[in-house]
C-alpha positions as CSV (number, residue, x, y, z in Angstrom):
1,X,-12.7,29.7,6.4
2,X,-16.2,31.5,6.7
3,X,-15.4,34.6,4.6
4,X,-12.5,37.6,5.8
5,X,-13.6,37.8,9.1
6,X,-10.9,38.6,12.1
7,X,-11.6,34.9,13.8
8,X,-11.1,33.5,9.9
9,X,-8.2,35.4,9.1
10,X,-6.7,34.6,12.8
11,X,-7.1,30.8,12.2
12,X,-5.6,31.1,8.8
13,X,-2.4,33.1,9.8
14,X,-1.5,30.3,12.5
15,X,-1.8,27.6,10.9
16,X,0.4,29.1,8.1
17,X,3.0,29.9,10.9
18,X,2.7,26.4,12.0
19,X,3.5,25.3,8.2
20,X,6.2,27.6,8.0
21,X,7.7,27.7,11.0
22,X,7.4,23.8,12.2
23,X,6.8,21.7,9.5
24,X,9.6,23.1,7.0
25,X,7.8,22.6,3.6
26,X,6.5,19.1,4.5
27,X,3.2,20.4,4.5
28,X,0.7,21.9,1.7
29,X,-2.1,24.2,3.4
30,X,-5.2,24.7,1.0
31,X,-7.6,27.4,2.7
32,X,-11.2,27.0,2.0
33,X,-13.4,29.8,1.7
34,X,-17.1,28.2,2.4
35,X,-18.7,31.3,0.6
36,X,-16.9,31.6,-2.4
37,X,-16.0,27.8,-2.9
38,X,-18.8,25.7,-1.4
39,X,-18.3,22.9,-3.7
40,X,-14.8,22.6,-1.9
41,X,-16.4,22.8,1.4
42,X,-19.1,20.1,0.5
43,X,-16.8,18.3,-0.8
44,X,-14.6,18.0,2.0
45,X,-17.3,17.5,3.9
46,X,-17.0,21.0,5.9
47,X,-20.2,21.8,8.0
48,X,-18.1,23.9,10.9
49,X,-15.6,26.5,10.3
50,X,-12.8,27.1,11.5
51,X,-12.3,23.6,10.7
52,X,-8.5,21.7,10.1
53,X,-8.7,18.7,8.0
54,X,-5.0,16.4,8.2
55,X,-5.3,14.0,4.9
56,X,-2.0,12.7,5.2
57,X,-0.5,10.2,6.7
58,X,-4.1,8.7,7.3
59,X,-6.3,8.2,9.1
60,X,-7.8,11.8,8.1
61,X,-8.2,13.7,11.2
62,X,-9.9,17.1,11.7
63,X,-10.0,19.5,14.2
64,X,-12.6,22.4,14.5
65,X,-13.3,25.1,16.4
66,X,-10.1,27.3,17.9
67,X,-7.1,27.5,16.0
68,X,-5.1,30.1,18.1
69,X,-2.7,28.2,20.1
70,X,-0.1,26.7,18.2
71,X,1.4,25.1,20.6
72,X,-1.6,22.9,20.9
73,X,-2.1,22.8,17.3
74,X,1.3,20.9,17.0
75,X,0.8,18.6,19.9
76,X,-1.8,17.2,17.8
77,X,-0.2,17.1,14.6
78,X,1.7,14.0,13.8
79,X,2.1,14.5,9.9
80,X,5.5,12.6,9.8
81,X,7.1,13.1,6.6
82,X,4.9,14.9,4.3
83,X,1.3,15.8,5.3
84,X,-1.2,17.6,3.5
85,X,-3.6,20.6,5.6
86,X,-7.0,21.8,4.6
87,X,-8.6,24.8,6.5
């Protein structure tokens, strides 16, 4: 997340609604403000925002740029039993 802007907040919200609403509790969401954490974002090697980072199962996978449809969001999301979410 690039600080509260509309487009941040937006992403944020729907990827918690895909948490919630499709994966149950088998997913932990961590949201990553660049500005007021950029050891996190450097860390996760963050360069674009809005960017989705799947760590689990592995291969790590990351998807940037728009996070409004999540329809699409989930037709790319295979985090089988438990999966872990950075944004």
């Amino acid at each position: 997340m690039a600080g509260a802007t509309a487009r941040s907040n937006q992403a944020v919200l729907h990827v918690r609604e895909l948490c919630e609403m499709k994966l149950k509790g088998r997913a932990k969401l961590e949201v990553i403000d660049i500005y007021q954490q950029p050891g996190l974002a450097r860390d996760n090697q963050i360069v674009a925002t809005p960017t989705l980072i799947i760590e689990f199962p592995r291969p790590v996978r990351r998807f940037i740029g728009n996070l409004t449809n999540i329809g699409d969001l989930l037709g790319l999301l295979d985090l089988g039993e438990k999966g872990r979410v950075v944004l």
